[in-house]
PASEKOL-642924 format. One record per residue (C-alpha): residue in three letters; x negated, y negated, z negated. Coordinates in steps of 0.25 Angstrom, whole numbers, always signed. Layout:
# PASEKOL-642924
{site "ALA" {X Y Z}},
...
***
This chain:
# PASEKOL-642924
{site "UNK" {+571 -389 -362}},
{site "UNK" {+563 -390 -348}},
{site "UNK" {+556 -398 -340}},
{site "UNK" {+554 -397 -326}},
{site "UNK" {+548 -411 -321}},
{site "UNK" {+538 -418 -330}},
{site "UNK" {+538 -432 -330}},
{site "UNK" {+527 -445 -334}},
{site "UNK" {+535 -448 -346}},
{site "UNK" {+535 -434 -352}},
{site "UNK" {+523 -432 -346}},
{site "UNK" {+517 -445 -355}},
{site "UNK" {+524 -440 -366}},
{site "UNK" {+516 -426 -366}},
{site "UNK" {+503 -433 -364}},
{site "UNK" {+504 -441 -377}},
{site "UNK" {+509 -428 -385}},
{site "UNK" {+496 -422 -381}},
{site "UNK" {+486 -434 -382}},
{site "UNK" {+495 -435 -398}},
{site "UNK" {+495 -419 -400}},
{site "UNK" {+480 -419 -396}},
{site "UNK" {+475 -432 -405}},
{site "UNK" {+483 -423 -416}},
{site "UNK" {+473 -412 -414}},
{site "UNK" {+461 -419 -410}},
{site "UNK" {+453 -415 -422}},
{site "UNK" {+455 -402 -422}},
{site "UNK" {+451 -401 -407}},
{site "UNK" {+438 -407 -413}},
{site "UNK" {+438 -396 -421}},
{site "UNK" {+436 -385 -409}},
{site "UNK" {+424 -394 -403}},
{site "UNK" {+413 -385 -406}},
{site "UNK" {+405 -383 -395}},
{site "UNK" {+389 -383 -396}},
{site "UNK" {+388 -398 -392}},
{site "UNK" {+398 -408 -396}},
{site "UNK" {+402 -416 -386}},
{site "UNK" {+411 -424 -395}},
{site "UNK" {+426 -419 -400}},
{site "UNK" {+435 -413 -391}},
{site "UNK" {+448 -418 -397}},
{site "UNK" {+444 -431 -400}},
{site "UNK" {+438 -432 -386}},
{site "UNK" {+452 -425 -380}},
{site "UNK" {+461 -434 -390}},
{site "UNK" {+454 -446 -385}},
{site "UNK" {+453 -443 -370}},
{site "UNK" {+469 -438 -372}},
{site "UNK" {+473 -451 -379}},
{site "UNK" {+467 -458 -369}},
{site "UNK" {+476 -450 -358}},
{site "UNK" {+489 -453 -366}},
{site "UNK" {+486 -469 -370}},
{site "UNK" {+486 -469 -353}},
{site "UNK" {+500 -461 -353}},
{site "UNK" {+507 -470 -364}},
{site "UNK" {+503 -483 -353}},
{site "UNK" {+510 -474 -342}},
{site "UNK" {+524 -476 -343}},
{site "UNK" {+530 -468 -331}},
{site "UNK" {+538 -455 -327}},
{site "UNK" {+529 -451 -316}},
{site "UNK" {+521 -439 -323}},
{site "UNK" {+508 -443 -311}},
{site "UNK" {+507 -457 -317}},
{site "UNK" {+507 -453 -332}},
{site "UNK" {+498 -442 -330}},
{site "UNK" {+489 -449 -321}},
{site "UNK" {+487 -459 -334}},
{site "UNK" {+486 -448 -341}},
{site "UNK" {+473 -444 -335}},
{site "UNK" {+468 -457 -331}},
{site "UNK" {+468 -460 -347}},
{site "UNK" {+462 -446 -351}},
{site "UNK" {+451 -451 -341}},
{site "UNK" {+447 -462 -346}},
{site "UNK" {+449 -459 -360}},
{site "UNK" {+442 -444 -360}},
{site "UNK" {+431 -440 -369}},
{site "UNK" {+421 -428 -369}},
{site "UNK" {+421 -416 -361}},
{site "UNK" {+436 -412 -366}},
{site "UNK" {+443 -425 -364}},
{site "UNK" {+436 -427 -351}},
{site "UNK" {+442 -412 -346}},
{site "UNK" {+456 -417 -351}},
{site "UNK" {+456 -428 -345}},
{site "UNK" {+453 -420 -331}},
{site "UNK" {+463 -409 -334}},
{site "UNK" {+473 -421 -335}},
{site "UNK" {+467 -429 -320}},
{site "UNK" {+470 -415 -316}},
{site "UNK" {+482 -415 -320}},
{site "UNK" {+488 -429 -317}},
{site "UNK" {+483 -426 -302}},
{site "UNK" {+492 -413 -302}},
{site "UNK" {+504 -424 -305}},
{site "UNK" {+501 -434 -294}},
{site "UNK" {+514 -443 -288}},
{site "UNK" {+522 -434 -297}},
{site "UNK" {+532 -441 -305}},
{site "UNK" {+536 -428 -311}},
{site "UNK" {+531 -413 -312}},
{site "UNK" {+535 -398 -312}},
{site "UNK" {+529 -386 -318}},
{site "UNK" {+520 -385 -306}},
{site "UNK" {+517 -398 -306}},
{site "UNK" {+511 -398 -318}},
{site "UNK" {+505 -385 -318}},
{site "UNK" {+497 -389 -306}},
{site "UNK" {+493 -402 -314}},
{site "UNK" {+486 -394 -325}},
{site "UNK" {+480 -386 -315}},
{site "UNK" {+475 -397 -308}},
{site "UNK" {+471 -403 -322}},
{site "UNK" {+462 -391 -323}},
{site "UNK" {+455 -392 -309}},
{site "UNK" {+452 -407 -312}},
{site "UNK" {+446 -402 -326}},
{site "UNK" {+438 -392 -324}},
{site "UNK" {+432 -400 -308}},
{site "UNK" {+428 -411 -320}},
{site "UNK" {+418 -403 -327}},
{site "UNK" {+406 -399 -321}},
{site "UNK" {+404 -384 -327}},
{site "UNK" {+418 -381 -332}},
{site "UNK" {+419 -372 -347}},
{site "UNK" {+430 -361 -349}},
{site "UNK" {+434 -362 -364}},
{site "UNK" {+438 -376 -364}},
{site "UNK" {+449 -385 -359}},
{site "UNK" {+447 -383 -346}},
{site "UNK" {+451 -368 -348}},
{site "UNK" {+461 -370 -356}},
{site "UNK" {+468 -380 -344}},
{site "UNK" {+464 -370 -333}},
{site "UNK" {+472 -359 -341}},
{site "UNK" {+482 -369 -345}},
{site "UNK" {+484 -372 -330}},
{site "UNK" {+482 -360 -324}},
{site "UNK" {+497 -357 -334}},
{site "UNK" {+503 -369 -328}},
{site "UNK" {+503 -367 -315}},
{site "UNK" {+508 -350 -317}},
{site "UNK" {+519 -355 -325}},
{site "UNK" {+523 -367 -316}},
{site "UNK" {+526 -358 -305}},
{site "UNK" {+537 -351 -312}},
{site "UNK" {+542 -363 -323}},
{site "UNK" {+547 -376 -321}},
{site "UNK" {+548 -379 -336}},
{site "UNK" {+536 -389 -340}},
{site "UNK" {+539 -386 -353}},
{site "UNK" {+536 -370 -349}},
{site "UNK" {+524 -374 -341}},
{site "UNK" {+519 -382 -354}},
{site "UNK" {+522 -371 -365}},
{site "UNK" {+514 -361 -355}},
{site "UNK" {+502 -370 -352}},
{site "UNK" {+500 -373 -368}},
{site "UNK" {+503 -357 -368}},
{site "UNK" {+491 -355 -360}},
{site "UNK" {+481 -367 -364}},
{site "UNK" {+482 -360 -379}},
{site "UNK" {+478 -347 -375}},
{site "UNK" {+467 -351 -365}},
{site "UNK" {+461 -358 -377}},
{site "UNK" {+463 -348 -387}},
{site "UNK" {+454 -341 -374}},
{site "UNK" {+441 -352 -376}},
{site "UNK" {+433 -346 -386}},
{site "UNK" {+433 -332 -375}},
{site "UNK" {+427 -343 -364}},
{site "UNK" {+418 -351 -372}},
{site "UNK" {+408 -343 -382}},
{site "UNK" {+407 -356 -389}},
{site "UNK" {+422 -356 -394}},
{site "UNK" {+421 -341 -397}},
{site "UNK" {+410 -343 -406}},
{site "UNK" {+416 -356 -414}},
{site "UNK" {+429 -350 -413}},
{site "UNK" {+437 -360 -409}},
{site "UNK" {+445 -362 -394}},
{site "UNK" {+441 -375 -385}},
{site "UNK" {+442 -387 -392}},
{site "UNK" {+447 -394 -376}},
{site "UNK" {+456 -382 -374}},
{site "UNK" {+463 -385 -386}},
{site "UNK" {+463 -401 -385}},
{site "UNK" {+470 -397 -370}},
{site "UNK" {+481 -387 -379}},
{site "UNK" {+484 -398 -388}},
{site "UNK" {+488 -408 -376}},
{site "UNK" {+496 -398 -369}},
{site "UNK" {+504 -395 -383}},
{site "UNK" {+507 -408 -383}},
{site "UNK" {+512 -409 -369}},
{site "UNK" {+522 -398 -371}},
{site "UNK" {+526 -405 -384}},
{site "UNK" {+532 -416 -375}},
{site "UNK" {+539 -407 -366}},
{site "UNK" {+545 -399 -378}},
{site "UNK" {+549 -411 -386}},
{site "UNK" {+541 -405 -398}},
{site "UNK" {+532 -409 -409}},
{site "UNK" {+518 -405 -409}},
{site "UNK" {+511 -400 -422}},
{site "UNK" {+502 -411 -428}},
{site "UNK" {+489 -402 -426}},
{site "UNK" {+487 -388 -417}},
{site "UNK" {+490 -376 -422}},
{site "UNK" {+489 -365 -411}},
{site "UNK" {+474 -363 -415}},
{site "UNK" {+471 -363 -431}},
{site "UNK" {+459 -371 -427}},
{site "UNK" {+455 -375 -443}},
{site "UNK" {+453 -361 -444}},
{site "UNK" {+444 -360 -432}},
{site "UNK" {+434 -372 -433}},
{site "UNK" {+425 -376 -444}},
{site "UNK" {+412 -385 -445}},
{site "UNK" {+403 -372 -446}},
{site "UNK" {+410 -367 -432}},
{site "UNK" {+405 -381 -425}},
{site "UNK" {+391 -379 -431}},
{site "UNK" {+389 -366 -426}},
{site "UNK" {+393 -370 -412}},
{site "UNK" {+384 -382 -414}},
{site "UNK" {+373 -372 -416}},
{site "UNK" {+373 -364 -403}},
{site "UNK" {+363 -376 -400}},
{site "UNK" {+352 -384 -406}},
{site "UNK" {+353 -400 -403}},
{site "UNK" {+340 -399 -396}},
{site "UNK" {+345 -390 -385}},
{site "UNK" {+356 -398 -381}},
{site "UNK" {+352 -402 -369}},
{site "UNK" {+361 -415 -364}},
{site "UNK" {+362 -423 -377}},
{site "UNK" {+374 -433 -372}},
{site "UNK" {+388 -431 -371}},
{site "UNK" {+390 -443 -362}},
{site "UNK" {+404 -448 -357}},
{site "UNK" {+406 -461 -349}},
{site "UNK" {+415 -466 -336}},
{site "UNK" {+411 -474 -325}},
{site "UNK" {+420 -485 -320}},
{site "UNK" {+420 -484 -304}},
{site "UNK" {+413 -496 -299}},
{site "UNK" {+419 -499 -282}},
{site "UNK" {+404 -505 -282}},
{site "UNK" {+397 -494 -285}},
{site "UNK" {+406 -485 -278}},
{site "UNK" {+403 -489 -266}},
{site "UNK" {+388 -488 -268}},
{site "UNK" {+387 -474 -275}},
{site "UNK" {+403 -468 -273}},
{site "UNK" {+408 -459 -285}},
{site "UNK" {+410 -443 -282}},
{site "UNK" {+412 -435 -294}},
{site "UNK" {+406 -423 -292}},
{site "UNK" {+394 -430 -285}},
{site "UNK" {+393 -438 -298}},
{site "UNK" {+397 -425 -310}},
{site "UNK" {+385 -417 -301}},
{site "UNK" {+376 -428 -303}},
{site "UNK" {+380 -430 -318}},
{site "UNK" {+378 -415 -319}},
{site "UNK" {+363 -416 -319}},
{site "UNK" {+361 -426 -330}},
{site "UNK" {+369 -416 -341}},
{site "UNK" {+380 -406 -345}},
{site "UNK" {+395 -405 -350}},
{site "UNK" {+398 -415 -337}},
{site "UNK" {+412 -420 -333}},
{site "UNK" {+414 -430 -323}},
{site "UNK" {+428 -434 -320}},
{site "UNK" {+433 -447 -310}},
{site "UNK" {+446 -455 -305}},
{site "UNK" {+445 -465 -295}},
{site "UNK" {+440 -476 -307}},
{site "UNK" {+433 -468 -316}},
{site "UNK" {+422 -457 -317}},
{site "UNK" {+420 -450 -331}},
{site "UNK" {+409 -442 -336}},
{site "UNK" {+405 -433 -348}},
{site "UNK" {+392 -426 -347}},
{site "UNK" {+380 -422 -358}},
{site "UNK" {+369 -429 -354}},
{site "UNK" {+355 -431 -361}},
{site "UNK" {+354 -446 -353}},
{site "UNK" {+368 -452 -353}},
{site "UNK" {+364 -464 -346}},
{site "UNK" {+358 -457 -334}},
{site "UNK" {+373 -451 -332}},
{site "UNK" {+380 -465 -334}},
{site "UNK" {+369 -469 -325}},
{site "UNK" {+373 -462 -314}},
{site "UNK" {+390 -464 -316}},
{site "UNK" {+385 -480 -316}},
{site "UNK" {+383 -479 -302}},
{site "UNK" {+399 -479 -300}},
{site "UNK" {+403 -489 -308}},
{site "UNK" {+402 -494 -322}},
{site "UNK" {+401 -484 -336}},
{site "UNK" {+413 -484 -347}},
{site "UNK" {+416 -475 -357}},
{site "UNK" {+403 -471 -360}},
{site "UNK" {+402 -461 -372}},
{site "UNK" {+388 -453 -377}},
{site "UNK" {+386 -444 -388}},
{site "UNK" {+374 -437 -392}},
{site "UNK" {+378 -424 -391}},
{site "UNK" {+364 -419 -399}},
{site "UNK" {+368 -428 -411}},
{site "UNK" {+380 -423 -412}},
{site "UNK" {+377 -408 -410}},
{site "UNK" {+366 -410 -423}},
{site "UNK" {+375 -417 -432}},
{site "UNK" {+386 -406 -430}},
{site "UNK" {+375 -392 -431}},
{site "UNK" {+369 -400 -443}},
{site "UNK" {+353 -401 -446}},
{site "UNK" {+349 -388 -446}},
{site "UNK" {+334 -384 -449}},
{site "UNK" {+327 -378 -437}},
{site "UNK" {+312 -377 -431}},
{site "UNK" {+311 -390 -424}},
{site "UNK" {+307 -389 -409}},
{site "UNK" {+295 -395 -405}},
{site "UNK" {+300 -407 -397}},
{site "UNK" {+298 -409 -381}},
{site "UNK" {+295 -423 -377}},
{site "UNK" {+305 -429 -369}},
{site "UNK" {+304 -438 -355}},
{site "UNK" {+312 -449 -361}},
{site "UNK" {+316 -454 -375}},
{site "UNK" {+324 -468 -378}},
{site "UNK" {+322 -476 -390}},
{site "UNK" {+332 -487 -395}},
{site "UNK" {+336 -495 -406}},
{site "UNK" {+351 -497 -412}},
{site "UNK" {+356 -498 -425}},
{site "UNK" {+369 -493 -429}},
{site "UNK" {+372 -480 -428}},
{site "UNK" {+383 -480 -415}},
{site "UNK" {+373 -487 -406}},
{site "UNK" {+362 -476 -411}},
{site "UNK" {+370 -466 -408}},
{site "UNK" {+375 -471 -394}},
{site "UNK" {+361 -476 -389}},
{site "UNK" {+357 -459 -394}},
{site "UNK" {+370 -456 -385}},
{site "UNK" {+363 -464 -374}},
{site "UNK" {+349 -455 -374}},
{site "UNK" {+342 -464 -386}},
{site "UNK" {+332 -454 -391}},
{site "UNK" {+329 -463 -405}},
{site "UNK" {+339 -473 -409}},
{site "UNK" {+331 -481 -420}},
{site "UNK" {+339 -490 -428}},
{site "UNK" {+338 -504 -430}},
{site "UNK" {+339 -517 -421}},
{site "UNK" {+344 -531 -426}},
{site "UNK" {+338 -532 -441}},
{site "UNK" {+331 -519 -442}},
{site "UNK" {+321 -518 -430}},
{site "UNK" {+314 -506 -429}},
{site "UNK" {+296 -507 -429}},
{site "UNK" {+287 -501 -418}},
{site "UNK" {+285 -491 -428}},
{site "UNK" {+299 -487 -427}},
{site "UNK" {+301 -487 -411}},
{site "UNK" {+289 -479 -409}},
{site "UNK" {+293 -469 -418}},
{site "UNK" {+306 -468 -410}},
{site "UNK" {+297 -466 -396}},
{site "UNK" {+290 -455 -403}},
{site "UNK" {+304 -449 -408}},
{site "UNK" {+307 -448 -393}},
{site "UNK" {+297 -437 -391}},
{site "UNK" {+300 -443 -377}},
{site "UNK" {+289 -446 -365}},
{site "UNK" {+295 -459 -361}},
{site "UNK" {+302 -468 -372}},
{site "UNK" {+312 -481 -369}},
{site "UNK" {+314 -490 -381}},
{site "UNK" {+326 -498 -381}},
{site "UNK" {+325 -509 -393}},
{site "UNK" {+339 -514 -391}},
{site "UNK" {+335 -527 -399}},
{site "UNK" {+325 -539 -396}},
{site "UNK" {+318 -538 -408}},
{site "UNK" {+313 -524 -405}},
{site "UNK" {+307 -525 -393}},
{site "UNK" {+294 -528 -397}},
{site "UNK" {+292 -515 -408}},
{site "UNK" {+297 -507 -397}},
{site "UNK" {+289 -512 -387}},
{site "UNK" {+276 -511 -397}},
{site "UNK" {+282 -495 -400}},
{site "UNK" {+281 -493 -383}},
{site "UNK" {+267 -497 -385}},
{site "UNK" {+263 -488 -395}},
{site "UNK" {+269 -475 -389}},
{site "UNK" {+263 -466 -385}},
{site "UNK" {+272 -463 -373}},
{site "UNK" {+279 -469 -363}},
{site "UNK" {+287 -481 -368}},
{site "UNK" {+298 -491 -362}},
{site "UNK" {+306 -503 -370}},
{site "UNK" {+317 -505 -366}},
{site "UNK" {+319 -520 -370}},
{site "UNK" {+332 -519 -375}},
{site "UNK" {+339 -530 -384}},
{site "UNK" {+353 -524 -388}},
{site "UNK" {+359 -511 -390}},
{site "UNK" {+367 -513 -378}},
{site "UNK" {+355 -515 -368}},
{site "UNK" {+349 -503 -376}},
{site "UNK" {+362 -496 -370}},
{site "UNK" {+362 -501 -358}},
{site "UNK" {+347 -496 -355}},
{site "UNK" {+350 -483 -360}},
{site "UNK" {+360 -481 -351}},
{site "UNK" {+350 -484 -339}},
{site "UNK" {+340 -474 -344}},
{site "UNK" {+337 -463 -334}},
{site "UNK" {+330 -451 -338}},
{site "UNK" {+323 -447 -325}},
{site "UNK" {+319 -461 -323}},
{site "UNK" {+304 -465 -327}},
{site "UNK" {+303 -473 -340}},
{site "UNK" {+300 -487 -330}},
{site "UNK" {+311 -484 -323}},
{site "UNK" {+321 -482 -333}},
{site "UNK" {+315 -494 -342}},
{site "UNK" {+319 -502 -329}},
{site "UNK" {+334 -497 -328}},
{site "UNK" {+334 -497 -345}},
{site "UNK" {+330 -512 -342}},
{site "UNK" {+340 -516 -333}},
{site "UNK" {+350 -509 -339}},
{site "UNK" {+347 -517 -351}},
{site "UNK" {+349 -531 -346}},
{site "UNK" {+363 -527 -338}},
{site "UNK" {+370 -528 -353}},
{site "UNK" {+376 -540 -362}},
{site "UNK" {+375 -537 -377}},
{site "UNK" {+383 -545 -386}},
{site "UNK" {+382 -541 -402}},
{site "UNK" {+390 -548 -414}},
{site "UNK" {+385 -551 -426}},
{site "UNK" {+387 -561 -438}},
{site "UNK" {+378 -574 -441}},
{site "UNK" {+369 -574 -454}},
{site "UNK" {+367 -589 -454}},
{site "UNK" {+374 -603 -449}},
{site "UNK" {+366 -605 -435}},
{site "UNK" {+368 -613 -422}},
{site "UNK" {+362 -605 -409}},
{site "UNK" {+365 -607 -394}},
{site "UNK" {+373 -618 -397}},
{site "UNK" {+383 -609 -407}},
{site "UNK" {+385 -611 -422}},
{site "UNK" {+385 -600 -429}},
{site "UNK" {+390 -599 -443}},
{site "UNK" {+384 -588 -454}},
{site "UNK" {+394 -576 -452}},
{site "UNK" {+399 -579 -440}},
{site "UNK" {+399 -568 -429}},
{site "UNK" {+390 -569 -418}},
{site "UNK" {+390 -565 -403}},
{site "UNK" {+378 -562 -396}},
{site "UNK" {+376 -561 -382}},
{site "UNK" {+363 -556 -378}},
{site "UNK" {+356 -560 -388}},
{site "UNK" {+362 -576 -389}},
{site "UNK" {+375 -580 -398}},
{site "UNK" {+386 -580 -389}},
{site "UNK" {+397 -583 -400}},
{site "UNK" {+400 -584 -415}},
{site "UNK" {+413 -585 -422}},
{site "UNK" {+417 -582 -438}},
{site "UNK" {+426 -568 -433}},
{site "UNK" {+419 -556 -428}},
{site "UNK" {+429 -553 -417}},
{site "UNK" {+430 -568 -412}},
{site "UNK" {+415 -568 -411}},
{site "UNK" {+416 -556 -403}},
{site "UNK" {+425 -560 -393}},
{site "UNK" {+417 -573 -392}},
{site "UNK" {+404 -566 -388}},
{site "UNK" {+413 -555 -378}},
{site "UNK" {+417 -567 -369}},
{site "UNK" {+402 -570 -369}},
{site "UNK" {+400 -557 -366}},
{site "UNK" {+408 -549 -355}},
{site "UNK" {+410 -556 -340}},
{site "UNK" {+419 -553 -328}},
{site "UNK" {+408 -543 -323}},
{site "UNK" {+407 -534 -337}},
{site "UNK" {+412 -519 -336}},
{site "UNK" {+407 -514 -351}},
{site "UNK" {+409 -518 -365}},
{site "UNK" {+401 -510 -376}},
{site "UNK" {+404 -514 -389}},
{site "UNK" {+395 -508 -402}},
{site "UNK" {+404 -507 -412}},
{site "UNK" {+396 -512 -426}},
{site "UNK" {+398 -507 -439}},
{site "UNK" {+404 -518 -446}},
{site "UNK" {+417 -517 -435}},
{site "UNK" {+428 -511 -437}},
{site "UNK" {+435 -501 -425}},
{site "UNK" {+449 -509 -425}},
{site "UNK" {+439 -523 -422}},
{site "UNK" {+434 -514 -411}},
{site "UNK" {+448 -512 -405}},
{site "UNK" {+450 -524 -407}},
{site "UNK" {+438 -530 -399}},
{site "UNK" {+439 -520 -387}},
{site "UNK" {+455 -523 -387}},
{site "UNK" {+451 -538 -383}},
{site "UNK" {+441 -535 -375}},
{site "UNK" {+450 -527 -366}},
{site "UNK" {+461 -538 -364}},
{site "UNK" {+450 -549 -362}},
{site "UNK" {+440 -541 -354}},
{site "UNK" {+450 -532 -346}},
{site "UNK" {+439 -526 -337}},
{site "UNK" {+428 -522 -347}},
{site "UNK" {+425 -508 -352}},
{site "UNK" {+424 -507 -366}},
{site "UNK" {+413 -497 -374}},
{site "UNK" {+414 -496 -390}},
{site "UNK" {+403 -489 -399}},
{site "UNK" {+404 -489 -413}},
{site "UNK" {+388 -493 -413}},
{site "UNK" {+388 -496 -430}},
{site "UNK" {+377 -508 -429}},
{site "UNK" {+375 -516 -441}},
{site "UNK" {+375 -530 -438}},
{site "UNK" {+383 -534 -425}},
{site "UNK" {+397 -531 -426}},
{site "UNK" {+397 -531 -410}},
{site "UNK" {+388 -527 -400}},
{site "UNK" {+393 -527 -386}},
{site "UNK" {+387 -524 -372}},
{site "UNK" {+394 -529 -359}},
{site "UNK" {+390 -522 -346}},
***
């Protein structure tokens, strides 16, 4: 059989046997992920970032291969996670760019798409690696366009670029030291061959195996290899402690005061951390980068429109929990400019408030309010020059203002009332601001947010003019009963309309430990046929308490 024009629908068709053949593989693409700081799990983030790409495709239905694979990209875009999704979905932009107003394509034309594909790529990241994915598209492409001028079989073409990709990976570990020493090939490189094999099985008409083969990868990784590679460092030299991933919205408004140019805006980025990528289309800009102050780089992508998509980990928790407690002589301490104390309870929202720069997360809030004891502890913890204390609860604004009077250095409350103000505020901290300055923008930060939190009743009662009824659920807004109703999900939707206005862009919702993921679904599903032009954010934040608590922005 050959094929000499490439069509949408077979191209569609090829898309989704790479997005399936890569889900199928996504664990052991994990496997590969060992490089000195974990910046989350390659396959997952490629299976995610590819499924992304394909659900795009299965909405296209048309035979012009420049409108499917324009989808394609626009999909991976949006949906792209951590620095091996991001590059994918760039060698795709590329790529769908070398098919422009072509309804069909030839062995050149496709050639010259992965070559484009791997232009776009490598422009993206600020200081390109050999001996990842990127290198394994360049060689992969480079194959392409040699062979293209000679065959006009796209089967061929394929069968030679997977030819090439294979050996250009087994090639990684000779360009990165890291892989060498680990012993495995790039953990990218390989989730880029698994999508190419399933491309080809299309045009074959085969059936893939259900897990790789070409490389006995069981044989090659094990736990103790990803310690050993987590020990090339200590958690205290790392330098930028937050992976940090989020997409700005393009705003016409904003545009026009401060206009968007993409390299202006990844040099800029640059200063502020590492592992920097920076990609744009005529809606969107996206950006991953390490960063110790997240907020100071949303900060700045805030001036072209409004923030979605936003993802932090904290790459220092992440790095001891894989290298293990190990005994060594402790390091005598250098006393920071900043440190940022905050209150939470539930694990997720501890864990994302440490992803937005908390220095001590101390738990407790409604029910379990911390002392002055306890908040000036946390100060002294910081071992920081200038401390902000956020309370996130009305009840624990007087002990932290009390612990900021004992303090024996420079102290700011930050009168926060919710979780989601507490959020907001970090967000607007600036780290080469002075502490008055940054409690002013932490302030006004604060009051741009509407918090609404679900709980249940405890006893029969009659407030603002609404009965409640002792295990009925509640909806607050802001502090005042907005709604009640005997079912959870009513009760929710009661206190939404309340809630979310004409003018609203984001919708965070704090998922508490009592709900389940499918009511989850459930609730965001409504709230995109009701509220069409609202952006939706969901972390598990674990709170004991209120099933629910939302921020609207």
């Amino acid at each position: 059989m050959t094929i000499k024009n490439l069509d949408g629908s077979t191209f569609a068709q090829m898309v989704l046997a790479g997005a399936h053949h890569l889900s199928n593989n996504a664990q052991k693409i994990d496997a590969l992920n060992v490089f000195p700081v974990p910046d989350g799990d390659t396959g997952t983030n490629m299976n995610l970032s590819m499924s992304s790409g394909a659900a795009e495709v299965k909405k296209q239905n048309s035979e012009n291969i420049s409108e499917v694979a324009n989808s394609f990209a626009k999909g991976l875009l949006m949906g792209a996670r951590g620095n091996s999704g991001v590059i994918l979905s760039q060698i795709f932009r590329g790529f769908s760019k070398g098919m422009e107003k072509k309804e069909t394509v030839t062995t050149k034309d496709l050639a010259k798409a992965f070559d484009t594909g791997v232009s776009t790529a490598y422009k993206a990241v600020m200081k390109p690696v050999e001996g990842t994915i990127l290198t394994v598209a360049k060689d992969a492409a480079k194959e392409a366009v040699k062979v293209a001028e000679k065959e006009e079989d796209i089967i061929q073409l394929m069968e030679s670029v997977i030819t090439e990709a294979k050996a250009s990976l087994k090639r990684t570990p000779d360009l990165l030291p890291v892989l060498k020493e680990v012993g495995v090939v790039d953990s990218g490189g390989q989730g880029l061959v698994t999508v190419y094999e399933g491309f080809l099985s299309v045009l074959k008409g085969e059936e893939l195996p259900e897990h790789i083969t070409e490389i006995e990868m069981d044989d090659m990784v094990n736990a103790e290899h990803h310690k050993i590679t987590q020990d090339f460092m200590d958690t205290s030299d790392i330098e930028f402690g937050y992976c940090t991933e989020f997409m700005v919205k393009f705003e016409d408004e904003k545009l026009e005061k401060q206009p968007f140019n993409e390299d202006d805006f990844r040099n800029e980025l640059s200063k502020h951390g590492d592992s920097l990528l920076v990609v744009s289309d005529d809606e969107i800009v996206k950006v991953h980068i390490h960063a110790e102050y997240p907020g100071t780089c949303m900060t700045l992508g805030q001036r072209y429109g409004s923030l979605i998509n936003m993802k932090i980990e904290n790459m220092r928790e992440q790095h001891t929990a894989i290298v293990g407690n190990k005994t060594s002589e402790p390091k005598e301490k250098k006393l920071t400019e900043y440190g940022i104390v905050t209150v939470a309870m539930g694990e997720g929202i501890k864990t994302l408030l440490e992803s937005l720069g908390a220095t001590v997360v101390i738990e407790g809030g409604q029910t379990m309010n911390p002392s002055t004891q306890d908040i000036a502890n946390a100060i002294k913890e910081t071992n920081a020059k200038n401390v902000l204390v956020l309370p996130n609860n009305k009840n624990i604004l007087m002990a932290a203002d009390q612990a900021a009077e004992i303090a024996d250095v420079n102290v700011r409350v930050i009168p926060t009332k919710t979780i989601p103000q507490g959020i907001s505020a970090m967000l607007a901290f600036h780290p080469e601001s002075d502490i008055d300055g940054n409690k002013e923008a932490m302030n006004e930060a604060r009051n741009h947010v509407k918090t609404g939190q679900v709980t249940y009743a405890v006893r029969d009662t009659q407030i603002d003019g609404i009965t409640i009824e002792n295990g009925n659920f509640m909806g607050i807004l802001d502090g005042k009963i907005k709604a009640t109703h005997k079912d959870k999900t009513e009760a929710v939707k009661l206190l939404l309309e309340e809630m979310i206005s004409e003018d609203d862009e984001i919708l965070t919702i704090l998922q508490g430990e009592d709900v389940a993921d499918q009511d989850v679904e459930e609730l965001t599903s409504f709230v995109e046929e009701k509220y069409e032009d609202i952006e939706i954010e969901v972390h598990k934040g674990n709170q004991p308490i209120y099933s629910y608590i939302f921020s609207v922005e």
